[in-house]
NUVEXVO-984372 format. One record per residue (C-alpha): residue number from 1; x, z, y. Coordinates in Angstrom, 3 decimals, decimal comma, padded with zeros to 6 digits. Example, Ala and Ser with C-alpha at 12.3 -4.5 7.8 and 13.67 -1.06 7.14 Angstrom:
! residues 2
  resi         x         z         y
     1   012,300   007,800  -004,500
     2   013,670   007,140  -001,060
This chain:
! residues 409
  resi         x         z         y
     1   038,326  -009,225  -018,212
     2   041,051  -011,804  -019,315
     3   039,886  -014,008  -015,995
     4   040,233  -011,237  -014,022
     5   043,822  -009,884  -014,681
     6   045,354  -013,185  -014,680
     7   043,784  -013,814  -011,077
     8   045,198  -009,988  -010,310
     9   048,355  -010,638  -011,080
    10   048,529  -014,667  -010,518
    11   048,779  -018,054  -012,508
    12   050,156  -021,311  -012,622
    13   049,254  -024,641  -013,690
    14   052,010  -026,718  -015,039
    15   052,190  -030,343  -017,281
    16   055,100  -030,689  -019,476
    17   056,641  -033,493  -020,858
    18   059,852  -033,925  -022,738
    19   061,229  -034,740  -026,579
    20   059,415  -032,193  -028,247
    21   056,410  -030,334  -026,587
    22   055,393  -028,881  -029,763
    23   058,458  -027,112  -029,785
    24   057,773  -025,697  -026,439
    25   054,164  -024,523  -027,440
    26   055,853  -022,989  -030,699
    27   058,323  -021,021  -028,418
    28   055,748  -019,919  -025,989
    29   053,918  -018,431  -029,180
    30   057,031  -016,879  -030,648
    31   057,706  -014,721  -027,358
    32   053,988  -013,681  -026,833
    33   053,654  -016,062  -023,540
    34   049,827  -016,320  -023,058
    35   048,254  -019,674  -022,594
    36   044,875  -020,820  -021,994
    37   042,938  -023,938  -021,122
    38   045,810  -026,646  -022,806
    39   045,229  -030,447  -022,352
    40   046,717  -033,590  -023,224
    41   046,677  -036,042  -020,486
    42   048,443  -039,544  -019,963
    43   051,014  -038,676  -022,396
    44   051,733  -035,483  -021,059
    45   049,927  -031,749  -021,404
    46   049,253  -029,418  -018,781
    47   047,740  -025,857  -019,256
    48   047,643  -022,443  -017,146
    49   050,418  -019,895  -017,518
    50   050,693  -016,474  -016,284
    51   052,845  -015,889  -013,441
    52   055,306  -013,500  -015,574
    53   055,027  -015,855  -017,960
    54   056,288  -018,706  -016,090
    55   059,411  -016,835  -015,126
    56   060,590  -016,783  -018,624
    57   060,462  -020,069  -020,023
    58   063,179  -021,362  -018,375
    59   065,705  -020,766  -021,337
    60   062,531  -022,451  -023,524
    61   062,397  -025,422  -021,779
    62   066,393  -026,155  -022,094
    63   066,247  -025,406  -025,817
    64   063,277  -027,876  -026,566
    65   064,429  -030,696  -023,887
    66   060,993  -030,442  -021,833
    67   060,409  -031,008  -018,209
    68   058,384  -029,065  -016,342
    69   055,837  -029,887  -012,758
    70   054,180  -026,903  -011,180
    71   050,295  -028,403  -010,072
    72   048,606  -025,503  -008,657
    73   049,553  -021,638  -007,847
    74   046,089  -018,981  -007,847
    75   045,369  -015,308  -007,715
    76   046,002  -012,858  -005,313
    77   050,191  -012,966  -005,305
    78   049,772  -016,311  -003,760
    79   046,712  -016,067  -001,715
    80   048,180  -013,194  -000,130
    81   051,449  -015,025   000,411
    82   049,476  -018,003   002,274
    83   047,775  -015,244   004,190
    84   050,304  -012,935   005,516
    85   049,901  -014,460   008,594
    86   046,248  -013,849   009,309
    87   046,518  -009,879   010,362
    88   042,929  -010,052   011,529
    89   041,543  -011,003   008,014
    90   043,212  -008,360   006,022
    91   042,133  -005,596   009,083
    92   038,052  -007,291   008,649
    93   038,946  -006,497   004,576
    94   040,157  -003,489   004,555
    95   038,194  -002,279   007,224
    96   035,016  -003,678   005,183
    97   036,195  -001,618   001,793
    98   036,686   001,334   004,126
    99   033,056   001,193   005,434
   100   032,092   000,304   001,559
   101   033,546   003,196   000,525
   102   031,500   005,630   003,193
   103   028,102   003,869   002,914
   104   028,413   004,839  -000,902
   105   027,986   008,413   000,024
   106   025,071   007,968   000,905
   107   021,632   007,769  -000,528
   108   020,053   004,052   000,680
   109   016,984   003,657  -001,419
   110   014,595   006,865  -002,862
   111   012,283   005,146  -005,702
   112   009,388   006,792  -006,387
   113   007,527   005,881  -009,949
   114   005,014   007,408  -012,015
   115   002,887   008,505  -009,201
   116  -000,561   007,693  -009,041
   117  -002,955   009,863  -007,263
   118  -000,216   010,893  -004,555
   119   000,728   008,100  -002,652
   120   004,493   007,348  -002,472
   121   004,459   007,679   001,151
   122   002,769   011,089   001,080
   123   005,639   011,865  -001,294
   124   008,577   010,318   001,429
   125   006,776   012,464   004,044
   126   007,150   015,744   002,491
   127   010,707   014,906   001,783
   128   011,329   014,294   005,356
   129   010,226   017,943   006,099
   130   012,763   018,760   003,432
   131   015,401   017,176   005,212
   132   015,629   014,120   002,319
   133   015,574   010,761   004,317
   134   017,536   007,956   003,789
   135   020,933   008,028   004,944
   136   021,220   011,246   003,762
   137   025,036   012,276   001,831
   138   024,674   012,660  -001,674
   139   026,606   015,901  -001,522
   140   023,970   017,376   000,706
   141   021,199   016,353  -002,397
   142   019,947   019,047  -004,404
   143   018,008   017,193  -007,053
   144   016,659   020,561  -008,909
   145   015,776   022,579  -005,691
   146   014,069   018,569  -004,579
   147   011,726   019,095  -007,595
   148   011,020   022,412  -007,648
   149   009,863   022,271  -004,559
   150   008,067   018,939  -005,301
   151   005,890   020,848  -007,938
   152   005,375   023,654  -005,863
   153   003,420   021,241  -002,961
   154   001,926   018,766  -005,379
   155   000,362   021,146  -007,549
   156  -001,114   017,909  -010,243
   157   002,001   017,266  -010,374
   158   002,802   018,843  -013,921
   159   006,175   017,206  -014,121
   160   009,267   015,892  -011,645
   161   013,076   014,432  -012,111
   162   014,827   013,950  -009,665
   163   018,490   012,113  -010,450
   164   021,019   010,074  -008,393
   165   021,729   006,624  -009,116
   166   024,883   004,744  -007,582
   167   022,982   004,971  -003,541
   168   019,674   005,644  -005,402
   169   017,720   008,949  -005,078
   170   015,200   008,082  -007,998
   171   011,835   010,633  -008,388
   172   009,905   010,362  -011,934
   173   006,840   012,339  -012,018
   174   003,954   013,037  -014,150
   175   000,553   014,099  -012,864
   176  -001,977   015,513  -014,417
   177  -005,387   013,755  -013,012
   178  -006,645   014,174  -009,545
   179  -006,246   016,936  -007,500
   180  -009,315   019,274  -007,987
   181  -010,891   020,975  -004,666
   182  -011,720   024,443  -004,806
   183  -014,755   024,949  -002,094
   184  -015,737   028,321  -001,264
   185  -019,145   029,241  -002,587
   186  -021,420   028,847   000,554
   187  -024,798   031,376  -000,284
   188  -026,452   030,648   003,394
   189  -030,024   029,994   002,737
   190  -031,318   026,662   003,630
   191  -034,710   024,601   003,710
   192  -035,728   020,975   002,491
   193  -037,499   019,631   005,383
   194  -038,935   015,906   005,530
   195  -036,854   013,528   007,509
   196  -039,537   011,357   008,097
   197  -043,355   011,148   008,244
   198  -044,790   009,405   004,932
   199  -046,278   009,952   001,429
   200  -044,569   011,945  -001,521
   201  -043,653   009,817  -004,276
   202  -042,256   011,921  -006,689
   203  -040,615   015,368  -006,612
   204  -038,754   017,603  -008,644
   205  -038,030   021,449  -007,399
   206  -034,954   023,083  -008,777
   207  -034,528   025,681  -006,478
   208  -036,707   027,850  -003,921
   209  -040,463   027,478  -003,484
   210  -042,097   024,183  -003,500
   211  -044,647   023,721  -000,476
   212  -045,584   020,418  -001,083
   213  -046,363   018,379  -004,580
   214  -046,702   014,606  -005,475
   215  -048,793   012,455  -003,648
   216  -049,284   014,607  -000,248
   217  -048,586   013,486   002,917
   218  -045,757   015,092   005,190
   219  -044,303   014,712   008,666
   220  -040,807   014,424   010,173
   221  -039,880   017,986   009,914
   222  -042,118   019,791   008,087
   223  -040,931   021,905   005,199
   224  -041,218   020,565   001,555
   225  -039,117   022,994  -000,564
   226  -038,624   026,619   000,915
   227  -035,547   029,056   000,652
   228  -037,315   031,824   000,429
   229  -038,415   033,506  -002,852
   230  -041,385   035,589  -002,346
   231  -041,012   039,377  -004,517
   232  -044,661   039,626  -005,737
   233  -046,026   043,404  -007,283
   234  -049,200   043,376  -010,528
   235  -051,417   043,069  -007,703
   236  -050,191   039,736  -006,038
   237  -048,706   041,981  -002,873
   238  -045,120   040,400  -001,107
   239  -043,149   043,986  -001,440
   240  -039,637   041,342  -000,729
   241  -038,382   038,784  -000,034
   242  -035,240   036,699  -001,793
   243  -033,397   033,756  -000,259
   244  -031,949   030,570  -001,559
   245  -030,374   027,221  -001,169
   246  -033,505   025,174  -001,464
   247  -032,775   021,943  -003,670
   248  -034,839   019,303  -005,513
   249  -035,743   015,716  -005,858
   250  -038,128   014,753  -003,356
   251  -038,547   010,820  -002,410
   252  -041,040   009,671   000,781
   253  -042,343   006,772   001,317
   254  -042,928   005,330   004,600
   255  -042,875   002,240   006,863
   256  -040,089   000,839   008,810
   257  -040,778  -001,597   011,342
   258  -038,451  -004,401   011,344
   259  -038,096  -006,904   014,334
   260  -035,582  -009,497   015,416
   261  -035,618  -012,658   017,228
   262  -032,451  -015,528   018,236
   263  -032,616  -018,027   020,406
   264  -032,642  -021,427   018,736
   265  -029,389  -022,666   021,237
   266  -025,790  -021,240   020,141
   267  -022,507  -021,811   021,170
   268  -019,767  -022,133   018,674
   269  -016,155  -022,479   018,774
   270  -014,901  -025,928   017,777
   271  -010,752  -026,280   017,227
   272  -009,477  -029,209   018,208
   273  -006,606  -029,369   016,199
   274  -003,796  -028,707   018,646
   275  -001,796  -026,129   018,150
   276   001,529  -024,437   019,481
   277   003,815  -022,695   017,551
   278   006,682  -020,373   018,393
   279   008,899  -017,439   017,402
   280   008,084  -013,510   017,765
   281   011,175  -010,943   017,441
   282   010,164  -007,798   017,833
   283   012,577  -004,475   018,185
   284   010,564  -001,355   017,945
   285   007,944  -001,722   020,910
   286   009,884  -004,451   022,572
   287   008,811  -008,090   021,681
   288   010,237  -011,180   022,560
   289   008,409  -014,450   022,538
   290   010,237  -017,671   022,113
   291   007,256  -019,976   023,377
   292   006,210  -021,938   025,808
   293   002,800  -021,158   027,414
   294  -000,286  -023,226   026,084
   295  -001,723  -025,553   028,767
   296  -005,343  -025,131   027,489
   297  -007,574  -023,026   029,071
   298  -009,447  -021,881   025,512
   299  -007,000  -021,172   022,633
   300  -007,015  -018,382   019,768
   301  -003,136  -017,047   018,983
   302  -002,505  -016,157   015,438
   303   000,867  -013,992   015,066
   304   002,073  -013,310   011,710
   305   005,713  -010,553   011,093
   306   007,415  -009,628   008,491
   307   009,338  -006,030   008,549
   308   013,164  -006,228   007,614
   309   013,681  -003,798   004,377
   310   016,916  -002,841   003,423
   311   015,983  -001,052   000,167
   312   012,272  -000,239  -001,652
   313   011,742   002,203   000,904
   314   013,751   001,694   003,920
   315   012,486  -000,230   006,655
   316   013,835  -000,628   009,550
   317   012,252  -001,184   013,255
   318   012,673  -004,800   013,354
   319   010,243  -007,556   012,653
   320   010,508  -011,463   012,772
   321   007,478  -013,848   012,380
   322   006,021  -016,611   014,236
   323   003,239  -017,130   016,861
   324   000,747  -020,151   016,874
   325  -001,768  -021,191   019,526
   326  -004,883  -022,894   018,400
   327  -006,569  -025,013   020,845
   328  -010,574  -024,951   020,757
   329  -013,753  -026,153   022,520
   330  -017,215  -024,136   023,271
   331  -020,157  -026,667   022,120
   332  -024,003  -026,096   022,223
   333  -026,012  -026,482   019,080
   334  -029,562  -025,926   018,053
   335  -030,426  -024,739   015,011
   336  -033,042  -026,757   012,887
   337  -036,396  -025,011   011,677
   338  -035,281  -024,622   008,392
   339  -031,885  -023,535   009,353
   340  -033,350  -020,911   011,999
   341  -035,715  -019,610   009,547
   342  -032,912  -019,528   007,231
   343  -030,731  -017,738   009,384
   344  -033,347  -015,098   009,806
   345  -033,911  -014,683   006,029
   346  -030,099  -014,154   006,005
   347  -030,080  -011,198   008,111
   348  -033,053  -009,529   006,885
   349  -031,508  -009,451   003,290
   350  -028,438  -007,991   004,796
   351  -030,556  -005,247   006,256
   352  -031,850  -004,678   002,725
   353  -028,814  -005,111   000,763
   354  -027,400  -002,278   003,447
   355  -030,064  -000,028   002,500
   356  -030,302  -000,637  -001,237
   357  -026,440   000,471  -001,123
   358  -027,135   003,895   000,723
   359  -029,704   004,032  -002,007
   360  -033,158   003,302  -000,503
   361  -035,941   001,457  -002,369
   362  -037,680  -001,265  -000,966
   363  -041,226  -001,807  -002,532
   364  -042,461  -003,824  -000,104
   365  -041,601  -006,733   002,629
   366  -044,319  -007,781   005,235
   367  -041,917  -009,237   007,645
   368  -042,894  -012,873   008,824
   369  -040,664  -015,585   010,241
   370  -042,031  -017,848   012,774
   371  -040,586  -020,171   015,563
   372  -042,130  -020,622   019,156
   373  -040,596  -021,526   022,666
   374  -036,982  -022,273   021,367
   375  -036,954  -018,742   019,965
   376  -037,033  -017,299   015,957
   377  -038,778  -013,603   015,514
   378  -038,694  -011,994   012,570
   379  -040,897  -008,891   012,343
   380  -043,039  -006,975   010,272
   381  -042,586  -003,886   008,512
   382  -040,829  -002,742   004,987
   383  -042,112  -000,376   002,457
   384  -039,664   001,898   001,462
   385  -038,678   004,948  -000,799
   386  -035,743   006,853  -000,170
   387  -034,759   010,238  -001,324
   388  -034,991   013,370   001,212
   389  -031,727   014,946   001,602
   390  -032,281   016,963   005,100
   391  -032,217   020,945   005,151
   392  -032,231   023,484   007,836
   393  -031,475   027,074   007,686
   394  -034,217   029,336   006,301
   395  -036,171   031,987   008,433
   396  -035,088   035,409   007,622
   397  -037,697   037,610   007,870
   398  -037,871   041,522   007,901
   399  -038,202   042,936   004,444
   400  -041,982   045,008   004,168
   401  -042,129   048,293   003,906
   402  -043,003   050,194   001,024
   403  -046,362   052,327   000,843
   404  -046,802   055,217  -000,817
   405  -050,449   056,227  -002,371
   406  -051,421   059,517  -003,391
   407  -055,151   060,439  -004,660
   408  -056,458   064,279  -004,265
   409  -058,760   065,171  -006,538
């Protein structure tokens, strides 16, 4: 803060000499004259002195036979005095402090933290529909109305703060776990029908009437678990009819024929090391390219930008990056028999790693590799098991009608 002032209001560096420079320094100390930084060099000391300082010492200097060099002037008396010249300068600063000053009513940056199963730019889009963007004046910020109506649309959000910060609109917030969905309860009655012809391995009915059991066969189609509930009288008559969401575990297995075949020729890309760089501006949906074109025929072009951010949050249209040609060649191989076969082996167990993930069972592979007339096939067929999810809606039919018995005697 010391620094500061003395540059504020200006300082000099002097080196004294004389009969009796401890005299001076005892002076200076008697009339409160502040000095800092004091050195002895080549018989002589110099030090810094403040500006108002300097103007009184003249009687001191007299009264303890000293004389007295000035080696350097600083702070803003004297820059401005070397300056007063340069009218465009002092416009640029004061015109700078001036646009300072109005940027600083604004709000440049909104940080959003604590947020985790609302993305922040979910929460930046329902601001803009509030009218809270950046750029916006602080005075036209209303942090409590921001959050109320923050909790009101994000209703896991249990807690919000919203506070301004220098050009800062910062957003706390506290959720409480994931939003939950509320689905309408859906009472249409539906069938479990076979999506494919096979065997039953195992099933389980939880709901509606079971029309198959383990171990029978079924076809695409054909109804394993039925939605409707048949209303049964003491002596085994239908007198109604009840209907259901049919549901149950029910796995089929069946066959799936597999087949595949390559040809043992393949063309791959081969770089050939040249490459071609250049720059990439781009300015919304305007590019410019500061390259020359490639003089190969085959070439890949990587282009990498990078978006110009003024704050966490605020990005503006503009991008910079650069763009690079790659030179490359189209060559014939042929794979080997152990690499074609290999090859093959490599896409069937993607085929099975793909269904294993959507949850089918494989119990069985009878696919065969073999190689003939510069071509691999791959076929066969694959046992599987996978769990019957299909349903249809259920038949409505009309209730019976209800008979009425007497006996005459």
């Amino acid at each position: 803060m010391l620094k500061w002032e003395s540059y504020r209001k200006g300082y000099v560096r002097i080196r004294f000499w004389g009969k009796a420079p401890e005299r001076f320094l005892n002076l200076c100390a008697y009339h409160k004259i502040p000095v800092w930084n004091l050195v002895s060099r080549d018989g002589a000391y110099e030090m810094n002195m403040t500006l108002e300082g300097f103007r009184r010492i003249r009687g001191i200097c007299r009264k303890s036979h000293v004389k007295i060099k000035i080696l350097g002037k600083y702070g803003l008396p004297f820059f401005f005095y070397r300056n007063k010249k340069r009218k465009a300068f002092f416009l640029g600063f004061f015109l700078g402090l001036g646009l300072l000053f109005l940027l600083s009513r604004h709000i440049w940056n909104i940080h959003v933290e604590g947020n985790v199963y609302n993305s922040t730019q979910s929460i930046l889009n329902y601001l803009e529909e509030l009218d809270v963007r950046h750029g916006i004046l602080k005075k036209d910020l209303d942090c409590a109305y921001i959050a109320a109506r923050m909790r009101e649309q994000f209703p896991d959000i249990t807690w919000v703060s919203a506070k301004i910060s220098g050009s800062r609109l910062i957003l706390e917030i506290k959720e409480n776990g994931a939003p939950k969905e509320t689905e309408e309860a859906d009472n249409t009655p539906l069938d479990m029908t076979a999506q494919s012809d096979g065997v039953i391995v195992s099933m389980v009915t939880r709901q509606g009437t079971p029309l198959k059991k383990q171990g029978d066969t079924c076809t695409a189609g054909e109804i394993l678990i039925s939605g409707r509930l048949d209303i049964k009288n003491d002596s085994g008559e239908t007198v109604g009819y009840e209907y259901t969401q049919a549901d149950g575990d029910v796995y089929i297995q069946y066959d799936l024929e597999y087949y595949q075949e390559f040809s043992m020729d393949y063309e791959k890309t081969v770089y050939t090391g040249e490459k071609r760089k250049g720059v990439l501006l781009r300015l919304g949906d305007y590019y410019v390219r500061l390259k020359r074109k490639s003089k190969w025929e085959n070439y890949d072009t990587v282009t990498e930008l990078k978006q110009i951010k003024l704050t966490e949050n605020f990005h503006l249209p503009v991008y910079y990056g650069r763009i690079v040609d790659y030179a490359y060649e189209k060559k014939t191989f042929t794979y080997s028999e152990e690499e074609a076969k290999e090859k093959a082996g490599e896409n069937l167990n993607r085929l099975l790693e793909s269904l294993e993930e959507k949850g089918v069972q494989i119990s069985g592979n009878h696919v065969k590799i073999g190689i003939q007339d510069k071509t691999c096939t791959a076929s066969g067929t694959l046992t599987v098991i996978e769990k019957n999810e299909q349903k249809i809606l259920t038949e409505i039919l009309e209730q019976p009608t209800e008979r009425n018995t007497q006996e005459h005697e």
